[in-house]
PyMOL Python script that loads the backbone (N, CA, C, O; Angstrom):
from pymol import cmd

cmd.read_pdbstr("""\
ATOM      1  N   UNK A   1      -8.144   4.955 -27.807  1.00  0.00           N
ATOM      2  CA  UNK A   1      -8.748   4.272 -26.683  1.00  0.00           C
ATOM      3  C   UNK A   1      -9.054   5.295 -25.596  1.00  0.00           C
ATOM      4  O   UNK A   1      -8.230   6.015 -25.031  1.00  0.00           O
ATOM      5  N   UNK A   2     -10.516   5.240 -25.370  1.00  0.00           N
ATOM      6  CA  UNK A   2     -10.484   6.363 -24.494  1.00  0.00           C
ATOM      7  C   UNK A   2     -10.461   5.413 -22.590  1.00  0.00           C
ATOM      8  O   UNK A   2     -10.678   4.225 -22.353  1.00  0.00           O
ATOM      9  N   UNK A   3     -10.106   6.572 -21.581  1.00  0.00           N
ATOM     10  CA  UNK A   3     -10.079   6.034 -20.350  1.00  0.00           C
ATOM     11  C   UNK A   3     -11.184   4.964 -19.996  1.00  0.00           C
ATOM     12  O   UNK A   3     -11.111   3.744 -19.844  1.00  0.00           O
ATOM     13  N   UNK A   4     -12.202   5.827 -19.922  1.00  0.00           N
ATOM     14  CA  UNK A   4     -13.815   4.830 -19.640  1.00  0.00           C
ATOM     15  C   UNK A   4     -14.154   4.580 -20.406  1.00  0.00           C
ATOM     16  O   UNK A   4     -15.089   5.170 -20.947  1.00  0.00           O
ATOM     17  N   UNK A   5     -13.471   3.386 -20.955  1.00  0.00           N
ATOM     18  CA  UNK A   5     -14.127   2.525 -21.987  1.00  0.00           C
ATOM     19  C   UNK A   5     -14.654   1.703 -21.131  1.00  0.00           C
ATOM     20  O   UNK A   5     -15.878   1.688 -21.267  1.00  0.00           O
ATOM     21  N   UNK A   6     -14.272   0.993 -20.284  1.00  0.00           N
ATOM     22  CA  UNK A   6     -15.048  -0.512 -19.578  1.00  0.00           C
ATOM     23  C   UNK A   6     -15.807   0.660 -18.268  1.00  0.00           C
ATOM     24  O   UNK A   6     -16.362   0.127 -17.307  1.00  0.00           O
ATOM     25  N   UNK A   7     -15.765   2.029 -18.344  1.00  0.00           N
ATOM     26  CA  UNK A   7     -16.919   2.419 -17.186  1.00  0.00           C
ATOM     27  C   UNK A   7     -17.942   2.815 -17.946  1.00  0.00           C
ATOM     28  O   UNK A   7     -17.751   3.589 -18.883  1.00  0.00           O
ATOM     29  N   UNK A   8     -19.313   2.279 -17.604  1.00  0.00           N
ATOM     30  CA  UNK A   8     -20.469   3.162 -18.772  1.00  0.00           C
ATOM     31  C   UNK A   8     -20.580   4.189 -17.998  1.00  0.00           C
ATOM     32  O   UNK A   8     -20.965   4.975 -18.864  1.00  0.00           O
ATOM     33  N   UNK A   9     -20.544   4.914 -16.891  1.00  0.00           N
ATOM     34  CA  UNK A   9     -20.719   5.959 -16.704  1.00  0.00           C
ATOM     35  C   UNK A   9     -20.199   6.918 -16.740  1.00  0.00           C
ATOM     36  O   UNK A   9     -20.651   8.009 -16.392  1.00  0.00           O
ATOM     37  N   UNK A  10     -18.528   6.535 -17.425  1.00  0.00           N
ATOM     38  CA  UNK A  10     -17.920   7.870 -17.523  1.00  0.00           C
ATOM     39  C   UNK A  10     -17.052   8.440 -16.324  1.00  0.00           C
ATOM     40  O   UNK A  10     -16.491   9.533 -16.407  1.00  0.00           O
ATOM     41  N   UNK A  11     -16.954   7.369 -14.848  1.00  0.00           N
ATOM     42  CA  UNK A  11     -16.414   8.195 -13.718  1.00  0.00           C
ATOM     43  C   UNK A  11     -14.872   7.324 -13.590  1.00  0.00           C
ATOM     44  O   UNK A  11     -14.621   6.181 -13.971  1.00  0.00           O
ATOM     45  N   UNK A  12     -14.287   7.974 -13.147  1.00  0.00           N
ATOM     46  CA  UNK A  12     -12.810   7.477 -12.572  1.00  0.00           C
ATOM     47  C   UNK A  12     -13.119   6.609 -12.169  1.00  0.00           C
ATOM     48  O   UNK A  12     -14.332   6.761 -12.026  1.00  0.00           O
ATOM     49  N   UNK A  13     -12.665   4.985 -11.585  1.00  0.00           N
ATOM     50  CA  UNK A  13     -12.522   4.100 -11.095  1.00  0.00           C
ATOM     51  C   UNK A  13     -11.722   4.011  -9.986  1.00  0.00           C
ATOM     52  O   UNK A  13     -10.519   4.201 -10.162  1.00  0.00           O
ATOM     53  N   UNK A  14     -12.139   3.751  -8.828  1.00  0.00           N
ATOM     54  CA  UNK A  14     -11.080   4.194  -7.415  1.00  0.00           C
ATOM     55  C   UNK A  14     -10.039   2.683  -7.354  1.00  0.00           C
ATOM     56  O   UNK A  14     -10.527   1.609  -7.705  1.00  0.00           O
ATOM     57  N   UNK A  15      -9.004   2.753  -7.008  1.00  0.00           N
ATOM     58  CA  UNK A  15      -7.952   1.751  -7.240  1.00  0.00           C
ATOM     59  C   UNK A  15      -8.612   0.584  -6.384  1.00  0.00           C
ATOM     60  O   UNK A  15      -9.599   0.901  -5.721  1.00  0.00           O
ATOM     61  N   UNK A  16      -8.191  -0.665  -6.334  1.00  0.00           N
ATOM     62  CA  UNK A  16      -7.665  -1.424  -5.324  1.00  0.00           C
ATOM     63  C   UNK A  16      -7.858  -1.322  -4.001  1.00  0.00           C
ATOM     64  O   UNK A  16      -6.861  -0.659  -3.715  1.00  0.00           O
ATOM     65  N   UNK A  17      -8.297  -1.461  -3.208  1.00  0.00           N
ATOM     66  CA  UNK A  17      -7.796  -1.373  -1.542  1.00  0.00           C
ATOM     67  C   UNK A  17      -6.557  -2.993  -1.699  1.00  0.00           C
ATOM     68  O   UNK A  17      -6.661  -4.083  -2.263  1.00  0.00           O
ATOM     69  N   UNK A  18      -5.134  -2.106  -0.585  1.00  0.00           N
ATOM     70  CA  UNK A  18      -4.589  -3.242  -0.623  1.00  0.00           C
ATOM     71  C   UNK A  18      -3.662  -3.635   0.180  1.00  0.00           C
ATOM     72  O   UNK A  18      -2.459  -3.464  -0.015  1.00  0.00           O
ATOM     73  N   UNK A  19      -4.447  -4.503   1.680  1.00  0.00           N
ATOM     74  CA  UNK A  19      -3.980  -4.868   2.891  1.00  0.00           C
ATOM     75  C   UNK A  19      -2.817  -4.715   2.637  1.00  0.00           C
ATOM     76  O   UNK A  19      -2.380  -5.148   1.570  1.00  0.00           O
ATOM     77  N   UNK A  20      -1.912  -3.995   3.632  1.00  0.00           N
ATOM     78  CA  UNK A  20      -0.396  -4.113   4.234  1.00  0.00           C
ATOM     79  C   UNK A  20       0.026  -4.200   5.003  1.00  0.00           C
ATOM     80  O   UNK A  20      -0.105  -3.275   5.804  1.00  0.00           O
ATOM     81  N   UNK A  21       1.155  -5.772   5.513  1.00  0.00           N
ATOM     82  CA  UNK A  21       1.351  -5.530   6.760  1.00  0.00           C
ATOM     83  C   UNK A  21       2.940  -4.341   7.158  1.00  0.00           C
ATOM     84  O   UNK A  21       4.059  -4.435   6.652  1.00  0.00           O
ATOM     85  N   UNK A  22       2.546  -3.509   8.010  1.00  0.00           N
ATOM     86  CA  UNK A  22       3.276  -2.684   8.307  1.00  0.00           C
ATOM     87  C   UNK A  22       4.488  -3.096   9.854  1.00  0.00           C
ATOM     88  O   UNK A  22       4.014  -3.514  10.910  1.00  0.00           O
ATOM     89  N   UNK A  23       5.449  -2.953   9.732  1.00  0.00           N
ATOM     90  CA  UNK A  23       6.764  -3.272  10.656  1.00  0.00           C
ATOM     91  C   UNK A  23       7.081  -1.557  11.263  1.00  0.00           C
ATOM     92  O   UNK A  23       7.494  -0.539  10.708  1.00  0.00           O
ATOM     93  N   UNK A  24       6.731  -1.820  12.397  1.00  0.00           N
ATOM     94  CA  UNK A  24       7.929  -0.145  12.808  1.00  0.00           C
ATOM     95  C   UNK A  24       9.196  -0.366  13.275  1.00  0.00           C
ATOM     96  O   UNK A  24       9.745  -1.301  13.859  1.00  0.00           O
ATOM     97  N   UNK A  25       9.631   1.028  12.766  1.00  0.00           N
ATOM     98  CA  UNK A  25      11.442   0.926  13.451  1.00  0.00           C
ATOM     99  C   UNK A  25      11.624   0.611  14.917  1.00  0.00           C
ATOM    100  O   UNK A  25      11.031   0.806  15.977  1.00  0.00           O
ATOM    101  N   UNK A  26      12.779   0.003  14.454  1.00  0.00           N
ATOM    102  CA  UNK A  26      13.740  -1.208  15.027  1.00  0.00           C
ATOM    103  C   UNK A  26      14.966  -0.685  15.249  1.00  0.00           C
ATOM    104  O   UNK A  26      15.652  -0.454  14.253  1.00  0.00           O
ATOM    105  N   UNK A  27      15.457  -0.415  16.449  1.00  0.00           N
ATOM    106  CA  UNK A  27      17.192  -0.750  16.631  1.00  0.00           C
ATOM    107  C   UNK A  27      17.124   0.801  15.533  1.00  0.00           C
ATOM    108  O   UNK A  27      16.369   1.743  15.295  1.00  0.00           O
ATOM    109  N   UNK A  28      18.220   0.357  15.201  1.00  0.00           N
ATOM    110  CA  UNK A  28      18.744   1.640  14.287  1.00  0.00           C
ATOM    111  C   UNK A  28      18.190   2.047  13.179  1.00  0.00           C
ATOM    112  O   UNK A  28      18.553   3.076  12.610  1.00  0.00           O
ATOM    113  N   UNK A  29      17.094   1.156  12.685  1.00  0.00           N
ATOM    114  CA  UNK A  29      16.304   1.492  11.345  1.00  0.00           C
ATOM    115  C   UNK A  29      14.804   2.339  11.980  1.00  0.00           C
ATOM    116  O   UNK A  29      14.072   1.951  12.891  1.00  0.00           O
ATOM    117  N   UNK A  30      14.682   3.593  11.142  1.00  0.00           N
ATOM    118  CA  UNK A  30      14.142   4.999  11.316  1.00  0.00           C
ATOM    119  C   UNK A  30      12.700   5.004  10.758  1.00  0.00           C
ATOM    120  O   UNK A  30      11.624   5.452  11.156  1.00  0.00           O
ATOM    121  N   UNK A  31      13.100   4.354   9.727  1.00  0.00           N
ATOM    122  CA  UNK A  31      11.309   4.309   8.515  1.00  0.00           C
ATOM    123  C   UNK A  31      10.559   2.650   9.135  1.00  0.00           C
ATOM    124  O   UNK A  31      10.981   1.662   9.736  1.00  0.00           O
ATOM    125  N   UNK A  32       9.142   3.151   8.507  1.00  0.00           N
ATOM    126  CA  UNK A  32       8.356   1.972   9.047  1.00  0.00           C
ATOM    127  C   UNK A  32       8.338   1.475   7.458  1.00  0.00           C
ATOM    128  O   UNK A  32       8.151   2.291   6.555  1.00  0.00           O
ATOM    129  N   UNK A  33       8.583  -0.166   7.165  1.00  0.00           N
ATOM    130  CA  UNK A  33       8.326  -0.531   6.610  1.00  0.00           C
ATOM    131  C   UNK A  33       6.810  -1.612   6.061  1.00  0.00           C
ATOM    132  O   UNK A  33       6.253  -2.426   6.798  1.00  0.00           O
ATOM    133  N   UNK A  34       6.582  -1.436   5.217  1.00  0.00           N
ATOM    134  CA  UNK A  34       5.646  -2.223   4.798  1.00  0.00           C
ATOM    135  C   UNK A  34       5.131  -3.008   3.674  1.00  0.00           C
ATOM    136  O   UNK A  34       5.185  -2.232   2.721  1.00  0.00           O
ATOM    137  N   UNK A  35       4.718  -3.992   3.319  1.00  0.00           N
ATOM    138  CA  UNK A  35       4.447  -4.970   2.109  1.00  0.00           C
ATOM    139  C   UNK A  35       2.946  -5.868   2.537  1.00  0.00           C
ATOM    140  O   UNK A  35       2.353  -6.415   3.466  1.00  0.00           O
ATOM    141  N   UNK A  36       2.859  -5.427   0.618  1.00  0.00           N
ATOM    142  CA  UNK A  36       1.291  -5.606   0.614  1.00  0.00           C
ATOM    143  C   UNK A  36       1.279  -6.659  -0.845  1.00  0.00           C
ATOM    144  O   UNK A  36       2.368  -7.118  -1.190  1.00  0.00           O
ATOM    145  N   UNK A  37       0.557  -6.866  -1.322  1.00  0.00           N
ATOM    146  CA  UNK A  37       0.310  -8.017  -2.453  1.00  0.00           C
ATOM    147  C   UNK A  37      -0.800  -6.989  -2.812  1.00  0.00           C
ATOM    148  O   UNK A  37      -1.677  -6.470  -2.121  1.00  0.00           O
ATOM    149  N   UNK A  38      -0.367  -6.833  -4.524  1.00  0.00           N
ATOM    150  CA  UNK A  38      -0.965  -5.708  -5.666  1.00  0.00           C
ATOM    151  C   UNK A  38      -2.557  -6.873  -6.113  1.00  0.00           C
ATOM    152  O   UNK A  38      -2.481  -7.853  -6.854  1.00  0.00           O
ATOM    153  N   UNK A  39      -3.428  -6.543  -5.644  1.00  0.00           N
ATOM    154  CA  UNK A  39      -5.031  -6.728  -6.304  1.00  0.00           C
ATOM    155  C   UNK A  39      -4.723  -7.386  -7.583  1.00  0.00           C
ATOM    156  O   UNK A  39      -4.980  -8.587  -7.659  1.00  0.00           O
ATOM    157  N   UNK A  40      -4.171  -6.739  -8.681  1.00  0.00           N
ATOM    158  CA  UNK A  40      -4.490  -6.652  -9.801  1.00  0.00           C
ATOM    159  C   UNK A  40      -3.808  -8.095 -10.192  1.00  0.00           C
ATOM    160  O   UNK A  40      -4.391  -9.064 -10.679  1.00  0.00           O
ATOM    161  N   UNK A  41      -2.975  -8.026  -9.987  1.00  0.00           N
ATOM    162  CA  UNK A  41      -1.531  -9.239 -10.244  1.00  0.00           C
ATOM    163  C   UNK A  41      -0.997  -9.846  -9.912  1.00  0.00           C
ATOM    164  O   UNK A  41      -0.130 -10.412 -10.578  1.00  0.00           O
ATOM    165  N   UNK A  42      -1.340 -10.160  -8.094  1.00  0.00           N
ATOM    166  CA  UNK A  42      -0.588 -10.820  -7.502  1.00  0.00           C
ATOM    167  C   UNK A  42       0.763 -10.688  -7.045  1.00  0.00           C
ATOM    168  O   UNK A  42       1.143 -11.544  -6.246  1.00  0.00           O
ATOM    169  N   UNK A  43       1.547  -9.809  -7.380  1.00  0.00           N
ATOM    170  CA  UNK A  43       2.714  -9.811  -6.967  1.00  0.00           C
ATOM    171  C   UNK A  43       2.927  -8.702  -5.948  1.00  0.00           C
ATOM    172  O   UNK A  43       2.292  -7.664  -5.763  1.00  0.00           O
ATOM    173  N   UNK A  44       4.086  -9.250  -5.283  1.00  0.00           N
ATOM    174  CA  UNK A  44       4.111  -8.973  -3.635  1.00  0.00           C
ATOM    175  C   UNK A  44       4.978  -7.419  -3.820  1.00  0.00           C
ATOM    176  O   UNK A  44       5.743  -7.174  -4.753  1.00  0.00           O
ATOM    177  N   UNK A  45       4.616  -6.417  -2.615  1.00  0.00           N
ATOM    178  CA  UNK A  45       5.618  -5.346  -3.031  1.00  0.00           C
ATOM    179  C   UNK A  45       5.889  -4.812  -1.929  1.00  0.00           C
ATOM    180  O   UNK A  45       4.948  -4.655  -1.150  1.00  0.00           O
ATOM    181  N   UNK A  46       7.067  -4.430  -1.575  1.00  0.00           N
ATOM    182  CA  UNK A  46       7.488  -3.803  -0.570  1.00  0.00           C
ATOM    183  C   UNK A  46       7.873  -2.214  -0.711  1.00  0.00           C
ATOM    184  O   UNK A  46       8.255  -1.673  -1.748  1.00  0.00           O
ATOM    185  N   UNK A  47       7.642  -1.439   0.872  1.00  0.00           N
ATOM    186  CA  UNK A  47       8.056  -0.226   0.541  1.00  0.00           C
ATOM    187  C   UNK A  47       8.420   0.293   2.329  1.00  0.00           C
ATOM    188  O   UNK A  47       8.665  -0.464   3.269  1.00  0.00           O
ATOM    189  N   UNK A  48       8.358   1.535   2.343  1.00  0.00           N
ATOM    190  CA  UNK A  48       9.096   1.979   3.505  1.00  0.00           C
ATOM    191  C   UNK A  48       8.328   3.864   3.728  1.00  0.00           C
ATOM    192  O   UNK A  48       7.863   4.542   2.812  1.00  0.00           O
ATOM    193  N   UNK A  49       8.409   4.171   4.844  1.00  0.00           N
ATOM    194  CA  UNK A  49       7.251   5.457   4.832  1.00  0.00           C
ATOM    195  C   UNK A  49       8.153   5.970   5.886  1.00  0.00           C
ATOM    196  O   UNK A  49       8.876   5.158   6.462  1.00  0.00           O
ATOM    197  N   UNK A  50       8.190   7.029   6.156  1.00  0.00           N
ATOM    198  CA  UNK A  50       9.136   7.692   7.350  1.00  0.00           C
ATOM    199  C   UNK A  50       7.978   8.111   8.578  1.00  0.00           C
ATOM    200  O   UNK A  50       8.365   8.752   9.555  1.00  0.00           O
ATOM    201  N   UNK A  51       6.958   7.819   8.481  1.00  0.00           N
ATOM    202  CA  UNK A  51       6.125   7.500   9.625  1.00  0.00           C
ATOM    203  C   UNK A  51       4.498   6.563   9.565  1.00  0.00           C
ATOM    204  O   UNK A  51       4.327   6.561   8.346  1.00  0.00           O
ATOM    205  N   UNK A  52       3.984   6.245   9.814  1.00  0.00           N
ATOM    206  CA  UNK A  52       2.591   5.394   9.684  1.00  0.00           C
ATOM    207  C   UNK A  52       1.614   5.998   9.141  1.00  0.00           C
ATOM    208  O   UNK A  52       0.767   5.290   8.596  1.00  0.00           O
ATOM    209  N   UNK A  53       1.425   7.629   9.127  1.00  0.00           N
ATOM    210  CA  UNK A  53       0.614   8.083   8.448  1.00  0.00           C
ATOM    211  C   UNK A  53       0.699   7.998   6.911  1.00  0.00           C
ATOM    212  O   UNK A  53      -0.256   7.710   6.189  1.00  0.00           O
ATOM    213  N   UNK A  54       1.872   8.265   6.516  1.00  0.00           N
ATOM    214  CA  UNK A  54       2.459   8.023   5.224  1.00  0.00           C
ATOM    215  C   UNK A  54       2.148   6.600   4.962  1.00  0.00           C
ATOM    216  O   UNK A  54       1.465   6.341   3.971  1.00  0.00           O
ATOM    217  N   UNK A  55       2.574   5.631   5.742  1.00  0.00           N
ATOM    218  CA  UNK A  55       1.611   4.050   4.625  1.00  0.00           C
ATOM    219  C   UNK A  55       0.870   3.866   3.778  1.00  0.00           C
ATOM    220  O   UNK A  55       0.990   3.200   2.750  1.00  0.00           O
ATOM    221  N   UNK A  56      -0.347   4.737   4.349  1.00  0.00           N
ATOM    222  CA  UNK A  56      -1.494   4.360   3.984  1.00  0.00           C
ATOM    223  C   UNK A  56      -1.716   5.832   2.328  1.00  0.00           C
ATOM    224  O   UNK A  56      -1.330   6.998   2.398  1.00  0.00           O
ATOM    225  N   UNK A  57      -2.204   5.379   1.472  1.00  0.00           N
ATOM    226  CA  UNK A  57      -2.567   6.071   0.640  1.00  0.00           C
ATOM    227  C   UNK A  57      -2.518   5.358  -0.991  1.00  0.00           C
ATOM    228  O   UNK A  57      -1.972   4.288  -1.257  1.00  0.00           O
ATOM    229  N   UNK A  58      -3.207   6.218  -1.927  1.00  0.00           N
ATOM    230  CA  UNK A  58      -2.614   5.730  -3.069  1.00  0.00           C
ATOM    231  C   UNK A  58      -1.165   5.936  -3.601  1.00  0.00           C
ATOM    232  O   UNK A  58      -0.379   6.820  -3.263  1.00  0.00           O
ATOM    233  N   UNK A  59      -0.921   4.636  -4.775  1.00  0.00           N
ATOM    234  CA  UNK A  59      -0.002   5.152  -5.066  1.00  0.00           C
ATOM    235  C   UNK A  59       0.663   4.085  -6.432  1.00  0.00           C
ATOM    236  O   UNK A  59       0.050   3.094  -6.828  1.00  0.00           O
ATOM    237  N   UNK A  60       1.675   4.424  -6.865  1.00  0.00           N
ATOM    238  CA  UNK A  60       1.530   3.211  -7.973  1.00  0.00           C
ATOM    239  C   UNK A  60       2.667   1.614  -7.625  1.00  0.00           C
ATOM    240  O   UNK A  60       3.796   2.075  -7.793  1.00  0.00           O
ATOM    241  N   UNK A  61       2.761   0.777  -7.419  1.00  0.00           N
ATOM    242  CA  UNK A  61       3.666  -0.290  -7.220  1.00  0.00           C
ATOM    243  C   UNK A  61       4.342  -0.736  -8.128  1.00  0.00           C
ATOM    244  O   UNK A  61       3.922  -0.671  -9.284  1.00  0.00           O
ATOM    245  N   UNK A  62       5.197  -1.131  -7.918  1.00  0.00           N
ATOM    246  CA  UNK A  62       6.336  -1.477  -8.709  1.00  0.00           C
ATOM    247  C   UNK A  62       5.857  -2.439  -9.724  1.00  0.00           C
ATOM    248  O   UNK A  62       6.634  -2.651 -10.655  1.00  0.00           O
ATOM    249  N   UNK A  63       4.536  -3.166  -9.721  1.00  0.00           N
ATOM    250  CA  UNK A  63       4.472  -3.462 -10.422  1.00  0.00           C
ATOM    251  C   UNK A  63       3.737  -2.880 -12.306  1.00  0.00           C
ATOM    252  O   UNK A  63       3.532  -3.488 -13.357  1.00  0.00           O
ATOM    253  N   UNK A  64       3.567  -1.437 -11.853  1.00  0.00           N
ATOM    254  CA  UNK A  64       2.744  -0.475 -12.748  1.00  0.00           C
ATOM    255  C   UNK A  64       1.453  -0.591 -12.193  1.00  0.00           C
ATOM    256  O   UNK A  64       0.887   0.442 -12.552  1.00  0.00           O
ATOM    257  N   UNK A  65       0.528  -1.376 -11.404  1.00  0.00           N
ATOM    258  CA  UNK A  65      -0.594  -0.934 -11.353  1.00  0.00           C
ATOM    259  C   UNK A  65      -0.582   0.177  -9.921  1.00  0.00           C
ATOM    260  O   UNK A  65       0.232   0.348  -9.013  1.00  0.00           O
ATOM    261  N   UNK A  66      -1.856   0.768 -10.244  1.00  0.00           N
ATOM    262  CA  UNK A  66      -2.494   1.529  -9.119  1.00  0.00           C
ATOM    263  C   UNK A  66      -3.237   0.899  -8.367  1.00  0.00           C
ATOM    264  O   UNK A  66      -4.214   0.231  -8.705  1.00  0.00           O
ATOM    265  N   UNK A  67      -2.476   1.212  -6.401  1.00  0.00           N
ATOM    266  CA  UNK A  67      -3.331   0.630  -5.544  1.00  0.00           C
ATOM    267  C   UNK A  67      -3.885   1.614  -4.331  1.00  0.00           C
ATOM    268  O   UNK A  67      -3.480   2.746  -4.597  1.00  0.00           O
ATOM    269  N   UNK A  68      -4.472   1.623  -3.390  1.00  0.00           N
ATOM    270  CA  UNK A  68      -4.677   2.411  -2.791  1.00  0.00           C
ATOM    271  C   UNK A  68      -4.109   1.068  -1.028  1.00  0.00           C
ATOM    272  O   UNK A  68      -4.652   0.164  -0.392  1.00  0.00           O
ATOM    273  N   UNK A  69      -3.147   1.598  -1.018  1.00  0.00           N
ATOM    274  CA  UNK A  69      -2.455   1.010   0.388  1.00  0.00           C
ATOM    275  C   UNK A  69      -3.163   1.478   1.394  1.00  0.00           C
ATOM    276  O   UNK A  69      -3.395   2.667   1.611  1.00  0.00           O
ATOM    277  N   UNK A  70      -3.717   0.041   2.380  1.00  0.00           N
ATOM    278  CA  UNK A  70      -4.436   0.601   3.775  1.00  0.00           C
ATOM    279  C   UNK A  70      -3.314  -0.386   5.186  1.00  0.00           C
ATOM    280  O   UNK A  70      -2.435  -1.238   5.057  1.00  0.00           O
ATOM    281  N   UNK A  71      -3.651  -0.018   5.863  1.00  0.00           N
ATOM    282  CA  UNK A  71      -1.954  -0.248   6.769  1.00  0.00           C
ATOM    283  C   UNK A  71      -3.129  -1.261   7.616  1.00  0.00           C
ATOM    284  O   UNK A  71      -3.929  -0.768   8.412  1.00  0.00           O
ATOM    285  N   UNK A  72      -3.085  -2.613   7.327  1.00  0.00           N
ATOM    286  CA  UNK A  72      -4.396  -3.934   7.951  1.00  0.00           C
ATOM    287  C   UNK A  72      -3.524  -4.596   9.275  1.00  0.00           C
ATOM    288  O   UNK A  72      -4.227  -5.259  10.037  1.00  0.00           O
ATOM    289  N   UNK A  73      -2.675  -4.533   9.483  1.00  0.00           N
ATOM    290  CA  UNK A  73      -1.987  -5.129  10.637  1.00  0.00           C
ATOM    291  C   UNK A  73      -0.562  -4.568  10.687  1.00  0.00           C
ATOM    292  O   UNK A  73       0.392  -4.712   9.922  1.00  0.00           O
ATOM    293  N   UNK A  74      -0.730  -3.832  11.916  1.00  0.00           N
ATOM    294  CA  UNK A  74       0.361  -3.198  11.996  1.00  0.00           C
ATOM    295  C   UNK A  74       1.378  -3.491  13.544  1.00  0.00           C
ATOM    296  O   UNK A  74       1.079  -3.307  14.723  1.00  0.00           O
ATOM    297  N   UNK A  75       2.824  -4.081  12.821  1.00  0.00           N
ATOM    298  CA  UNK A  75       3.190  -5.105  14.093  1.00  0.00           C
ATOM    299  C   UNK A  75       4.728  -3.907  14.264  1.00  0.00           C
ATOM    300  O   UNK A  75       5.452  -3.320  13.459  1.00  0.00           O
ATOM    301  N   UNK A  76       4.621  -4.041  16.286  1.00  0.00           N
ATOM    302  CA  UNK A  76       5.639  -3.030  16.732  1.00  0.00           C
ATOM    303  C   UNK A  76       6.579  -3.788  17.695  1.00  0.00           C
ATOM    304  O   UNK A  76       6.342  -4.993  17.613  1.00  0.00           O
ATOM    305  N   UNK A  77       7.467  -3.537  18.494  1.00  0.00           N
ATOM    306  CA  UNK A  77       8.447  -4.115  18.916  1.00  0.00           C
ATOM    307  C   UNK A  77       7.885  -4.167  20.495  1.00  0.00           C
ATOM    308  O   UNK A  77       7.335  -3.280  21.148  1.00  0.00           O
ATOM    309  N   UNK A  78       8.337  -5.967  20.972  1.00  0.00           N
ATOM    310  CA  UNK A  78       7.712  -6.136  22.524  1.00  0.00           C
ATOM    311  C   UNK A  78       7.511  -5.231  23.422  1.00  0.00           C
ATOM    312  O   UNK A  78       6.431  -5.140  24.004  1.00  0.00           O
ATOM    313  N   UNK A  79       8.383  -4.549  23.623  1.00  0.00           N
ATOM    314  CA  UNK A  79       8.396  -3.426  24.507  1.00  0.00           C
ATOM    315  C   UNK A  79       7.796  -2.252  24.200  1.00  0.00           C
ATOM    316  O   UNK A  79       8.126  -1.319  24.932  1.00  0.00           O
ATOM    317  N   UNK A  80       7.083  -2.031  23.417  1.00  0.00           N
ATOM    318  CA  UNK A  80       6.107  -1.055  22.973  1.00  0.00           C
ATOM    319  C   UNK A  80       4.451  -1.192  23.393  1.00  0.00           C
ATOM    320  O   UNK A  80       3.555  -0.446  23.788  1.00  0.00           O
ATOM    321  N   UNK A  81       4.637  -2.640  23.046  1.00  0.00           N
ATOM    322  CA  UNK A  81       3.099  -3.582  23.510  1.00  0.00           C
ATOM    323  C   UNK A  81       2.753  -3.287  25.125  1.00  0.00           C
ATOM    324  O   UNK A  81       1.772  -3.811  25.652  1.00  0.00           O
TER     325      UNK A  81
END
""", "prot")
cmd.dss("prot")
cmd.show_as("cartoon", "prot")
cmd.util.cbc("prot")
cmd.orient("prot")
């Protein structure tokens, strides 16, 4: 089975884009967390980045597929606002 079988042209296929809402640290917790719902399958996945730039990118989810994580609403603590 070769890769591009379902591409006729032969090129890589770019993943998914796949809204996440992103949480920043809180109180004593350091990493920003975030959870997004995988394109492919529906199922929900959570993860954690040690700053906001890190959110966003490809990468693979727990559920085996490849997504490309974009950080769509990103919520911070009252006193930051």
């Amino acid at each position: 089975m070769s890769l591009d079988e379902g591409n006729p042209r032969g090129r890589a296929r770019k993943p998914p884009i796949a809204p996440a809402s992103v949480y920043a640290p809180l109180g004593r917790r350091r990493w920003w967390w975030y959870a997004y719902r995988c394109r492919i399958c529906g199922a929900h996945q959570f993860g954690r980045a040690r700053s906001l730039d890190l959110v966003t990118g490809v990468r693979r989810a727990s559920c085996g597929h490849q997504v490309s994580v974009m950080a769509a609403r990103v919520y911070t603590s009252p006193e930051a606002a």
